[in-house]
ZAVO-564248 format. One record per residue (C-alpha): residue in one letter; x, y, z. Coordinates in pm, 1 decimal. Last residue first. Layout:
% residues N
rest, x, y, z
A, X, Y, Z
...
//
This chain:
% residues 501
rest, x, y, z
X, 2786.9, -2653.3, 6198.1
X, 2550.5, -2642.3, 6524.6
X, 2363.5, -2364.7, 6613.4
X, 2405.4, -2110.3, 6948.3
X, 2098.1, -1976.9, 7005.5
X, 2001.6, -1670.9, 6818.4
X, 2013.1, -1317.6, 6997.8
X, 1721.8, -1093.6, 6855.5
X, 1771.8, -735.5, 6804.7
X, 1406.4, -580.2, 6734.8
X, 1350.7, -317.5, 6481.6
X, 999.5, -168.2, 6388.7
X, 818.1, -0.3, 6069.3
X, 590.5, 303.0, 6120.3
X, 209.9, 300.7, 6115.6
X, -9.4, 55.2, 6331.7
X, -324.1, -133.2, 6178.4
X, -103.4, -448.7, 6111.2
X, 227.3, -457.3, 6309.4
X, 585.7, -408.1, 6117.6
X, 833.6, -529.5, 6012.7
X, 1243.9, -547.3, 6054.3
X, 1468.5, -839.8, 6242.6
X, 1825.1, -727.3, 6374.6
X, 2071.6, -1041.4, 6396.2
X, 2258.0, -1130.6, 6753.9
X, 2526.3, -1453.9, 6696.7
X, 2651.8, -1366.0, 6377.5
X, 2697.3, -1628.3, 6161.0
X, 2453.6, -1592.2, 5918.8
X, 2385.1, -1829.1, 5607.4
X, 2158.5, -2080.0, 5850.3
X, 1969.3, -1756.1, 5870.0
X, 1934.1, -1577.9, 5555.1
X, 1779.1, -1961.8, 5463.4
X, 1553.2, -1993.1, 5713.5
X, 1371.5, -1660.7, 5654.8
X, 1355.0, -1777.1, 5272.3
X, 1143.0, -2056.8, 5360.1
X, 958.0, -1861.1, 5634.6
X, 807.8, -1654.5, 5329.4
X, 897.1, -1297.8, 5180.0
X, 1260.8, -1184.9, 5374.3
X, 1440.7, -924.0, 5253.4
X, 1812.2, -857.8, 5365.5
X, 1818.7, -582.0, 5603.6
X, 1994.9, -721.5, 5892.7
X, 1666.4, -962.3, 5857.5
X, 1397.0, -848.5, 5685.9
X, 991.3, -821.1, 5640.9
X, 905.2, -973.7, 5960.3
X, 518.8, -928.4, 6010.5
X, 442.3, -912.8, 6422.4
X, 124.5, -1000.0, 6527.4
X, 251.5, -1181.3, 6835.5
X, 489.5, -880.9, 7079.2
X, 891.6, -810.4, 7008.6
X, 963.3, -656.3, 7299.1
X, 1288.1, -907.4, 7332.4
X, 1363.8, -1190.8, 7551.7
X, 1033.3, -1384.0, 7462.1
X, 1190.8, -1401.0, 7049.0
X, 1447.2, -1601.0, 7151.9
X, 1221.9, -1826.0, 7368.8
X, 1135.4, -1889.4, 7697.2
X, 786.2, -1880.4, 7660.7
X, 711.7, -1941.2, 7317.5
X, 574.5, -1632.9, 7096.7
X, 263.7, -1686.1, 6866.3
X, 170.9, -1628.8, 6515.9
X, 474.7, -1438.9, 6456.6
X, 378.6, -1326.5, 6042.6
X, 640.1, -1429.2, 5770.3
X, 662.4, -1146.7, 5499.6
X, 570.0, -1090.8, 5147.1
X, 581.0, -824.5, 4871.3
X, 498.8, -518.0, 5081.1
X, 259.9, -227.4, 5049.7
X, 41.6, -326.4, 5307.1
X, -301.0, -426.6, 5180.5
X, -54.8, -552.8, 4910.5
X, 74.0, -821.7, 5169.1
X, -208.9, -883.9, 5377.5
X, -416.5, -1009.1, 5056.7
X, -135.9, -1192.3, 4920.7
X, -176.9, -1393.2, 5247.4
X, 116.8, -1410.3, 5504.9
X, 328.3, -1672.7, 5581.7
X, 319.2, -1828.2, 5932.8
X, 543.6, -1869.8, 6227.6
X, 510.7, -2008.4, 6555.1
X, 764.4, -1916.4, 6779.7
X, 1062.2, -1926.1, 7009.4
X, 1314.8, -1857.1, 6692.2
X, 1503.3, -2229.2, 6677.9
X, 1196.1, -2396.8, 6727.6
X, 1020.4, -2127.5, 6486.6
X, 1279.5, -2214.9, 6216.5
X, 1231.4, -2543.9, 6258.8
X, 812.6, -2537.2, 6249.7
X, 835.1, -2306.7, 5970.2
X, 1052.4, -2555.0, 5772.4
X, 892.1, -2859.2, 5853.7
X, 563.1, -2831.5, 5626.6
X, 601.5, -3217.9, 5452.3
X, 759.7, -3164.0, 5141.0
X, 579.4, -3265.8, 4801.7
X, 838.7, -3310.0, 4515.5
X, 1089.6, -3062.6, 4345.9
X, 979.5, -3095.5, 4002.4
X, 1135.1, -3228.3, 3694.1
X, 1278.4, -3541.8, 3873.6
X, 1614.0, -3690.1, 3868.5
X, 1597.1, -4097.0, 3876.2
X, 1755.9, -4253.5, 4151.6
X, 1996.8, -4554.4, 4207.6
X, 2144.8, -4682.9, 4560.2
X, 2461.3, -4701.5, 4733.5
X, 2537.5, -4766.9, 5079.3
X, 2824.8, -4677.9, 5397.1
X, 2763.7, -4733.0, 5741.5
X, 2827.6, -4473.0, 6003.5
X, 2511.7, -4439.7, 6119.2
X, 2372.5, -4368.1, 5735.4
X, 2627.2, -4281.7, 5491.4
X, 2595.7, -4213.1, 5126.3
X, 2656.7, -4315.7, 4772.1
X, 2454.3, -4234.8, 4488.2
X, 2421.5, -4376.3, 4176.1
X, 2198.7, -4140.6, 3895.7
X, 1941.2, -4201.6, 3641.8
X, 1854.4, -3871.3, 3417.0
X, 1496.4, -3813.1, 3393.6
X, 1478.5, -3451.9, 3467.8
X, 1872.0, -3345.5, 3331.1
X, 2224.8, -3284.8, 3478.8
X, 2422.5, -3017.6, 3581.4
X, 2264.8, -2911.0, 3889.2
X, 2319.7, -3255.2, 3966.5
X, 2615.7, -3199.1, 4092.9
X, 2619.0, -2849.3, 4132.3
X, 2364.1, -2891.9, 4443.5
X, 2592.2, -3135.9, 4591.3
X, 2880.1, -2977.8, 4572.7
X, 2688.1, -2674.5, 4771.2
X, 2553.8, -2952.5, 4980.2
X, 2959.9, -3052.6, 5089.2
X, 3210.5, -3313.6, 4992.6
X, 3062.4, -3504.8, 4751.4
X, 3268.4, -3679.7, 4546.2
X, 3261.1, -3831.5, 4200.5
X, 3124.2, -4169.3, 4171.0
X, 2820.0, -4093.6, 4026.2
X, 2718.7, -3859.1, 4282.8
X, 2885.5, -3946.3, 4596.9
X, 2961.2, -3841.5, 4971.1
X, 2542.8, -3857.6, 5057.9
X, 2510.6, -3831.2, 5406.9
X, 2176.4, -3909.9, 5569.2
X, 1994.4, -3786.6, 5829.4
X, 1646.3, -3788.9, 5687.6
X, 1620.0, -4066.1, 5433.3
X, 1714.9, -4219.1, 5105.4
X, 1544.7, -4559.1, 4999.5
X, 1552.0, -4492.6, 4613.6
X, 1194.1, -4375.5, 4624.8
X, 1269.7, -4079.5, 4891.0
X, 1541.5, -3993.4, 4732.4
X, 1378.7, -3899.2, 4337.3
X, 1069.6, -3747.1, 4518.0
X, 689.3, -3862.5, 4608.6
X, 743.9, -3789.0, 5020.3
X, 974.5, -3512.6, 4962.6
X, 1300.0, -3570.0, 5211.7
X, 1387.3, -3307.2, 5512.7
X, 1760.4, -3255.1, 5594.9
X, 2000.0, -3482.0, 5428.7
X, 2374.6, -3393.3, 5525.2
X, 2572.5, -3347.9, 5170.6
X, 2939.7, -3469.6, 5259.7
X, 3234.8, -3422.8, 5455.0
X, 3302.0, -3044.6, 5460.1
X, 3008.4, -2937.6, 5693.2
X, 2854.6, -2607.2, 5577.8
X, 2485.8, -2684.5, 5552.7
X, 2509.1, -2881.9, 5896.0
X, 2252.3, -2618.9, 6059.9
X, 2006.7, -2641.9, 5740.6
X, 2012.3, -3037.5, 5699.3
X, 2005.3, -2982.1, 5301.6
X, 1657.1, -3004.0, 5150.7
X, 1607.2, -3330.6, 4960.0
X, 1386.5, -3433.1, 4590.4
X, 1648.0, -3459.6, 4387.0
X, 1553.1, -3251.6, 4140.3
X, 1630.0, -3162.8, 3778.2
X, 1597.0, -2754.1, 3696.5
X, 1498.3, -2693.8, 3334.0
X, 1661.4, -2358.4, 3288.5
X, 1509.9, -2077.0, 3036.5
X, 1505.1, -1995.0, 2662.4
X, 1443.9, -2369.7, 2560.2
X, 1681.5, -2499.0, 2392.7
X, 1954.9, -2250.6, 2414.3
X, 1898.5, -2176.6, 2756.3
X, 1853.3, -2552.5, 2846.9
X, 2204.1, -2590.7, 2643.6
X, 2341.1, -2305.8, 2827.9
X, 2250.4, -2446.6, 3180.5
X, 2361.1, -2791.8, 3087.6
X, 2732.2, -2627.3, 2978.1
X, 2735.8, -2383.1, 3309.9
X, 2766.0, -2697.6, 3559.9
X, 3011.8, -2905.1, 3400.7
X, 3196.2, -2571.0, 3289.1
X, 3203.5, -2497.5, 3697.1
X, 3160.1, -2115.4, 3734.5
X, 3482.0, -1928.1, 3860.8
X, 3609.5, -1746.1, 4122.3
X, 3929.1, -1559.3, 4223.4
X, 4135.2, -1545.7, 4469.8
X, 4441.9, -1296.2, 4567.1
X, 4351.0, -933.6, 4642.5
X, 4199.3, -872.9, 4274.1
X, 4037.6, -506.2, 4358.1
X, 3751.7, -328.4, 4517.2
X, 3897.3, -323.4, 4815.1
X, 3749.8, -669.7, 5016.3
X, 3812.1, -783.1, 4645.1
X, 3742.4, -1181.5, 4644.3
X, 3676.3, -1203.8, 4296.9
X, 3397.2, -1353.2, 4111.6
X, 3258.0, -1506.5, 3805.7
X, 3498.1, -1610.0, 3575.8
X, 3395.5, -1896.4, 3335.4
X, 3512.8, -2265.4, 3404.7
X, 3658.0, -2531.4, 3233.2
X, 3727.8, -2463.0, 2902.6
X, 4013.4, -2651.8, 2724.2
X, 4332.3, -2533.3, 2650.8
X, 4582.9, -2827.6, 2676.5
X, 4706.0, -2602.5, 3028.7
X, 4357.2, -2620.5, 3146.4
X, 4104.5, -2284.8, 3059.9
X, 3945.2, -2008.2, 3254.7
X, 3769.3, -1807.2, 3030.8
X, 3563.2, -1491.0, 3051.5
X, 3228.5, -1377.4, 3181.6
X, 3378.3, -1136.7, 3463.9
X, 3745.0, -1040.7, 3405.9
X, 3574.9, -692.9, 3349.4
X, 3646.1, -646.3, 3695.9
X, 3996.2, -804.9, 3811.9
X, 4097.5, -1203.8, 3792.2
X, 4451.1, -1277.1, 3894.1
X, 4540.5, -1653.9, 3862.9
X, 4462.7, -1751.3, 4261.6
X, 4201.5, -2016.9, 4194.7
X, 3853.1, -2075.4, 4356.0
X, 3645.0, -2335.6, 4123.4
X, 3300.1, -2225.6, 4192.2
X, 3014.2, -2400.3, 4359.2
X, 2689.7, -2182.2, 4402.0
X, 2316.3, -2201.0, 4315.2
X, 2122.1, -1942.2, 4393.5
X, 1753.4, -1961.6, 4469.6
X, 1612.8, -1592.6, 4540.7
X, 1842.0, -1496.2, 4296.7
X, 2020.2, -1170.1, 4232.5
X, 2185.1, -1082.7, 4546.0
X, 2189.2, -1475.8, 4629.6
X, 2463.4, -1497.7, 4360.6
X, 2739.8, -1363.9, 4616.1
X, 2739.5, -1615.8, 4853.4
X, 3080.4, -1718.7, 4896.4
X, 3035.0, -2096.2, 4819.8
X, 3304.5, -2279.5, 4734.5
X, 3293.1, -2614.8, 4553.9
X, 3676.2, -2655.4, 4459.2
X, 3963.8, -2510.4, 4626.6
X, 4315.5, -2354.0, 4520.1
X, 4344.6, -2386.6, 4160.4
X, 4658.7, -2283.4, 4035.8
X, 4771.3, -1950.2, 3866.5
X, 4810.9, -1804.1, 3568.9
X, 4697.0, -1480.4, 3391.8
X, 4621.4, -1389.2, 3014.5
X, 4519.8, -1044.7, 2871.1
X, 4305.4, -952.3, 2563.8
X, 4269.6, -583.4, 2579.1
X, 4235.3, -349.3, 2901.8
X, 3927.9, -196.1, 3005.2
X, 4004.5, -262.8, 3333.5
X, 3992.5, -642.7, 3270.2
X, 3895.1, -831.1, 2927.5
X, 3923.2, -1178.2, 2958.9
X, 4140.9, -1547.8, 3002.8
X, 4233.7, -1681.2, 3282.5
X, 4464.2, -1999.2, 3295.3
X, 4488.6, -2259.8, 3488.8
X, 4795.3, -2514.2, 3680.8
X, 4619.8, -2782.3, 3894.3
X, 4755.0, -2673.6, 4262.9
X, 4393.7, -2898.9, 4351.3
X, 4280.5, -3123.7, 4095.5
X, 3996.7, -3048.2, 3777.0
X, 3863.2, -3377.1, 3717.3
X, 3458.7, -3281.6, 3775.4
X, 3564.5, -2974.3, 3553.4
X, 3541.3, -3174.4, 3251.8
X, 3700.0, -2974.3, 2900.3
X, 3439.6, -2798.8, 2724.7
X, 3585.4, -2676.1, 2339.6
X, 3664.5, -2336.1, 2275.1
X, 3535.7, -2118.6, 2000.6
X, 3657.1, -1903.5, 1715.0
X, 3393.8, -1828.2, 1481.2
X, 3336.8, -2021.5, 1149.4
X, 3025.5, -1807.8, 1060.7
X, 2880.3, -1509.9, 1264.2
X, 2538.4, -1324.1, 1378.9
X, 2584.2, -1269.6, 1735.4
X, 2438.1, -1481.7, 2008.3
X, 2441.3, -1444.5, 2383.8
X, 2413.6, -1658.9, 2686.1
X, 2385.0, -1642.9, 3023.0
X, 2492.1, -1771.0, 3354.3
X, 2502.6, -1630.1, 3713.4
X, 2393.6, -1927.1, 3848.8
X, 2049.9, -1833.5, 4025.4
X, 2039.6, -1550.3, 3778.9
X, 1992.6, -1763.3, 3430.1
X, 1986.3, -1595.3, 3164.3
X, 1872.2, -1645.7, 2806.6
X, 1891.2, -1570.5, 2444.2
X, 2021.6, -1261.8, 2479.8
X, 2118.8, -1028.2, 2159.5
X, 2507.4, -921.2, 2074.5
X, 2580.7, -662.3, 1823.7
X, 2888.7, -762.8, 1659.8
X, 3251.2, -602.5, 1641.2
X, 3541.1, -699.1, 1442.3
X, 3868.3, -555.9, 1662.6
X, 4059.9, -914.4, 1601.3
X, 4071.7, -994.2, 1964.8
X, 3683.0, -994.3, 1963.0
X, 3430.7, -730.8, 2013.9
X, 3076.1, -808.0, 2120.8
X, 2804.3, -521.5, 2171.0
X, 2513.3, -520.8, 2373.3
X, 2234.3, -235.4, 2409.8
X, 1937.3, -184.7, 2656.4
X, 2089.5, -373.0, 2903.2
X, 1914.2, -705.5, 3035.0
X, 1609.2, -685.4, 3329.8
X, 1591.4, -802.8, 3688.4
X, 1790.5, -510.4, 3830.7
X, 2144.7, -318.2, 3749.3
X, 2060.0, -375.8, 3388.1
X, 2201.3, -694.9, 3395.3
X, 2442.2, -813.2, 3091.2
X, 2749.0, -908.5, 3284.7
X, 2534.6, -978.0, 3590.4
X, 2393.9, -1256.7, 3374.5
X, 2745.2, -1402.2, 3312.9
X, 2899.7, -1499.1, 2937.9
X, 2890.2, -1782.4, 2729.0
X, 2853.3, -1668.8, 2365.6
X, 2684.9, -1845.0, 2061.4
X, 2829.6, -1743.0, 1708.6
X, 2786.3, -1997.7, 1440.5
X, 3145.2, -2128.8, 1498.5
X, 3044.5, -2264.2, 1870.9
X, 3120.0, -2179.2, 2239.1
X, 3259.5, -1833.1, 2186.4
X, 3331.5, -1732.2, 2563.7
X, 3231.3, -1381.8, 2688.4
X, 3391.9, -1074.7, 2858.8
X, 3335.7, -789.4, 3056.4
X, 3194.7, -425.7, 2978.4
X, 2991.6, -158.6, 3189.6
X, 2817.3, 154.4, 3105.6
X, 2492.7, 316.5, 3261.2
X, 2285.3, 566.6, 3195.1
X, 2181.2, 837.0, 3439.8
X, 1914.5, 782.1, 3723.9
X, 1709.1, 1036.2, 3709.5
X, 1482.1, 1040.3, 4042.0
X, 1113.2, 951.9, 4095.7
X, 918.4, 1202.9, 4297.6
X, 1086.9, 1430.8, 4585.1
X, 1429.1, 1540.2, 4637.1
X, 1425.5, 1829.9, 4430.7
X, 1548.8, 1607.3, 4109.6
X, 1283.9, 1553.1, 3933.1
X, 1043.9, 1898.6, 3912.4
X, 1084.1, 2210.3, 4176.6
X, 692.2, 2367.5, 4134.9
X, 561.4, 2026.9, 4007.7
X, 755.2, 1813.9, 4269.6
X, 659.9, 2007.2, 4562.4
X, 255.2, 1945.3, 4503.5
X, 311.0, 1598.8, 4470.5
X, 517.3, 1583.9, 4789.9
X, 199.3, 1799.2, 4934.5
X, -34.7, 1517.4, 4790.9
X, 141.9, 1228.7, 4935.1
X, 358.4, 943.3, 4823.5
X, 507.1, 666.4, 5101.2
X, 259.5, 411.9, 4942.9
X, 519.5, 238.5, 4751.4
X, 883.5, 289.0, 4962.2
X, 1026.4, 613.9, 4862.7
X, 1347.5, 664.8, 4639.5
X, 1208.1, 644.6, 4310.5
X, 1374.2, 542.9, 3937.7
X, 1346.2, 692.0, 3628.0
X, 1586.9, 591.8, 3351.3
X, 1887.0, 648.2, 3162.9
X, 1949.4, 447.4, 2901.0
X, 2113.9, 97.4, 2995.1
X, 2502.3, 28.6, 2780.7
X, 2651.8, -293.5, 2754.1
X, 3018.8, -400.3, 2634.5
X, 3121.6, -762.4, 2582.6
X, 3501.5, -827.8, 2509.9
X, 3531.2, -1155.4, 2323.3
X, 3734.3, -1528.9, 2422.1
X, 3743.9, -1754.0, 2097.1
X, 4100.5, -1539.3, 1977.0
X, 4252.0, -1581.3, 2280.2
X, 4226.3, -2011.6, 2349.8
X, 4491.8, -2098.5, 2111.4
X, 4709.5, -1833.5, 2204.5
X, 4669.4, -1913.9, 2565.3
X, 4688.7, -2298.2, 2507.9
X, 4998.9, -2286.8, 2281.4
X, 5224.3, -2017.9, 2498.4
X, 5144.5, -2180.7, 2831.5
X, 5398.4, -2469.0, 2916.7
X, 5493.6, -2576.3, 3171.7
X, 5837.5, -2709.9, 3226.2
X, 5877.1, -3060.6, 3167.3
X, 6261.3, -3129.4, 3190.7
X, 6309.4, -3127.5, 3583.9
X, 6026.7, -3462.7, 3573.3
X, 5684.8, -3331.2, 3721.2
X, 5628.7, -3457.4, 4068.3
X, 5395.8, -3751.8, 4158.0
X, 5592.0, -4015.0, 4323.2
X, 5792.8, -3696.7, 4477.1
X, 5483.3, -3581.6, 4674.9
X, 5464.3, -3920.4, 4854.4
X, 5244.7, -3820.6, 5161.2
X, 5371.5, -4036.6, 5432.1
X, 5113.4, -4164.4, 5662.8
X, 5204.6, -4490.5, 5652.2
X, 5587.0, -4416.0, 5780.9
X, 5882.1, -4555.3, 5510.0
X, 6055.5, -4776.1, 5682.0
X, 6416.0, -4845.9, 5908.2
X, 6335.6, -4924.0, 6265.6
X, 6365.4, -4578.0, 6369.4
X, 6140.1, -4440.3, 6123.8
X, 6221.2, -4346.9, 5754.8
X, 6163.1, -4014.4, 5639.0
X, 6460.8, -3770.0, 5655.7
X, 6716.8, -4065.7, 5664.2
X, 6616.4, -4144.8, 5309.3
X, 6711.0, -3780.5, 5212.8
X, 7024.6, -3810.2, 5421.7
X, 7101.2, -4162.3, 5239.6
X, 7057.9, -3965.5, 4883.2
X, 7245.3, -3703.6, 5024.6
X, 7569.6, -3970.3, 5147.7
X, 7559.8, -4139.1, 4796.7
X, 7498.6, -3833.8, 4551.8
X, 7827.1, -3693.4, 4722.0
X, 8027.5, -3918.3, 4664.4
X, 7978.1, -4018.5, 4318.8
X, 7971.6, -3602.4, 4216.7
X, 8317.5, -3600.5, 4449.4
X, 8445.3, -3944.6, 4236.5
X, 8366.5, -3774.6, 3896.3
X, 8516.4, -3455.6, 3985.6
X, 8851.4, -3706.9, 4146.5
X, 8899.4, -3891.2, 3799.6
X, 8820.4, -3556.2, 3588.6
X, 9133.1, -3413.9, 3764.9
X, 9346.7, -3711.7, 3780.7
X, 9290.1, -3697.0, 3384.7
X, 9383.4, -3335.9, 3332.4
X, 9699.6, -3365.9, 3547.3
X, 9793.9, -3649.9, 3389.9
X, 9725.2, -3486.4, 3000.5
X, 9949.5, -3191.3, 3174.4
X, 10237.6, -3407.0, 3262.6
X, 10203.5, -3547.2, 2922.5
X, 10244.4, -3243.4, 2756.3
X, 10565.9, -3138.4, 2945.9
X, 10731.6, -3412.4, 2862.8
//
């Protein structure tokens, strides 16, 4: 008797579970309709849907096989630059008497060239194919100036080691490429970073603070940034990194970052360390882009740039919804397929452009001669057309000194060579003539001057003047030179009107 009480009790137990779970599942799943349904009953247009696209509760990530596979192909680089002389004085700023001082105290005493003492630094590399080729960074290898270190070693996760040579570099990119002496290597296949997706989960793969192999995750966070870092080693960089926040320290530099099915879709590049340190987002190269680079480097020891044939609108450089045309080159690529000043181009083969730092990836990473669809906006109206990328960058009409000098309150000319070693300096962009009413009219600044820099950063031509400027935001900016046939160098503070974005 006793046992069948209990077998009731059991049952009207598992009768009323069942019933709560049944219950319950009804009034929450009417809540959770509730939550985004209008008054009259459906779903608003603007919803975003995040549900539709959520990962089932049984597909966890998974890391193990793509880090694994992806370890052994990624190497620790190490460089090492002798010690060398190096001078502290501007050329021409030598005299007899600091001649005189330097052979009774020698190197060191504060005049002459100083020792600078060798250098040391490591980061990491890629293994691209089984015969030994290595993607790495150009600042990886850098001698701390236009050159490569004297000596480069390669280490992989085994512990064999290789001396490395260059094949080519690339500064305007931060790209190049290595080659050690090896048969069936370890490498990683390119993956396509035109389909990498926002909160996409990545991997990081490299050497950091000296560690050994280590592995980080995080998502990506933005695509096509532009923090411009490569301009300190190229007068024409070239910028539009996948930002992610898997942690990425120095000697991260040069190494992978990789999908979850381990394929390789970006090398590190860059953190954003306002310390020193990872302090949440890191960098990397586009594989799309980096993979034409190293082929041209492979091929032919340097890059063969394809062209266009535009210049970005330079005060709508940083809009976010698309590549504003600026000036067009009468016999380029654009100008023959019918695109003009003013227009918006939001499409490169049918992959969007969202700003002229996509852009200039874009095609970037394709060849002279290649034919490419374009889509882009002119008063609001939407077109396509066909162009064929050019080898060379077309004939421009002379706008650029004539933009920068409406925006400046001048007229503004390169010098000469001659002008330029009579005075010691490497280039400079000459104030022809001040406009009344002008930026330049509200300082002491008088015609003649040479402009040499702006907040320090060198300036050769008016080209280059333009571009420190449409990268500056700050609203008064500190222009150095100098006057012909007068000694000393000269600082004027010059507030810019306000530009539009």
């Amino acid at each position: 008797m006793k046992l069948k009480q209990l077998l009731l009790v059991v049952a009207v137990s598992a009768v009323s579970a069942i019933g709560s779970v049944w219950i319950y599942s009804k009034v929450t799943r009417n809540n959770s309709n509730a939550s985004i349904q209008t008054a009259n009953g459906n779903v608003p247009v603007n919803y975003a849907g995040f549900f539709d696209n959520a990962a089932g509760a049984g597909e966890p990530i998974d890391f193990t096989k793509a880090a694994n596979a992806a370890v052994p192909a990624v190497v620790h680089i190490k460089t090492k630059t002798a010690a060398k002389k190096t001078s502290n004085r501007l050329p021409g700023q030598r005299n007899s008497m600091e001649d005189l001082f330097e052979q009774f105290f020698g190197p060191g005493s504060g005049f002459g060239p100083q020792i600078q003492p060798e250098q040391r630094a490591s980061g990491s590399g890629v293994i691209i194919s089984e015969d030994g080729y290595i993607i790495t960074n150009n600042h990886v290898v850098s001698d701390g100036g236009t050159g490569v270190a004297d000596e480069i070693t390669v280490t992989l996760s085994n512990k064999k080691t290789y001396k490395a040579k260059v094949i080519g570099k690339d500064p305007s990119s931060d790209i190049a490429v290595l080659k050690i002496d090896g048969n069936n290597l370890p490498f990683l296949l390119y993956g396509n970073s035109d389909n990498v997706k926002l909160g996409q989960w990545v991997l990081a793969i490299g050497y950091p603070l000296t560690l050994e192999t280590t592995v980080t995750a995080g998502i990506v966070s933005a695509k096509g940034r532009n923090i411009g870092i490569n301009g300190r080693q190229s007068d024409t960089p070239i910028e539009s990194f996948i930002q992610t926040d898997a942690a990425v320290n120095q000697g991260n530099s040069g190494g992978a970052l990789i999908t979850t099915d381990g394929q390789l879709i970006g090398i590190n590049s860059a953190i954003y360390a306002p310390t020193g340190t990872y302090a949440g987002y890191s960098f990397a190269i586009p594989i799309n882009l980096a993979k034409k680079i190293v082929n041209d480097l492979i091929k032919f020891g340097d890059v063969k740039r394809p062209y266009l044939g535009i210049s970005a609108d330079e005060f709508k450089v940083n809009s976010s919804d698309g590549a504003y045309v600026g000036n067009v080159a009468q016999d380029g690529a654009a100008a023959k397929a019918g695109i003009k000043k003013g227009d918006v181009i939001t499409k490169i083969n049918d992959v969007a452009i969202s700003s002229w730092t996509e852009l200039q990836a874009s095609i970037a990473s394709l060849n002279a001669g290649d034919k490419v669809n374009v889509t882009y906006k002119r008063n609001g109206t939407e077109y396509s057309t066909s162009a064929v990328l050019k080898g060379e960058t077309g004939t421009y009409e002379n706008l650029a000194a004539s933009n920068v000098g409406d925006l400046l309150g001048a007229e503004l000319v390169n010098i000469d060579k001659q002008t330029a070693e009579k005075n010691d300096v490497e280039g400079g962009v000459k104030v022809k003539k001040i406009t009344e009413g002008g930026a330049f009219s509200k300082t002491r600044m008088e015609a003649g001057f040479i402009i040499t820099s702006v907040n320090d950063v060198t300036v050769k031509n008016v080209d280059e003047l333009r571009r420190v400027l449409v990268n500056m935001k700050e609203e008064t900016i500190n222009l150095e030179g100098f006057y012909e046939g007068y000694n000393g160098f000269y600082r004027y503070p010059v507030n810019i009107p306000q530009r539009d974005e």
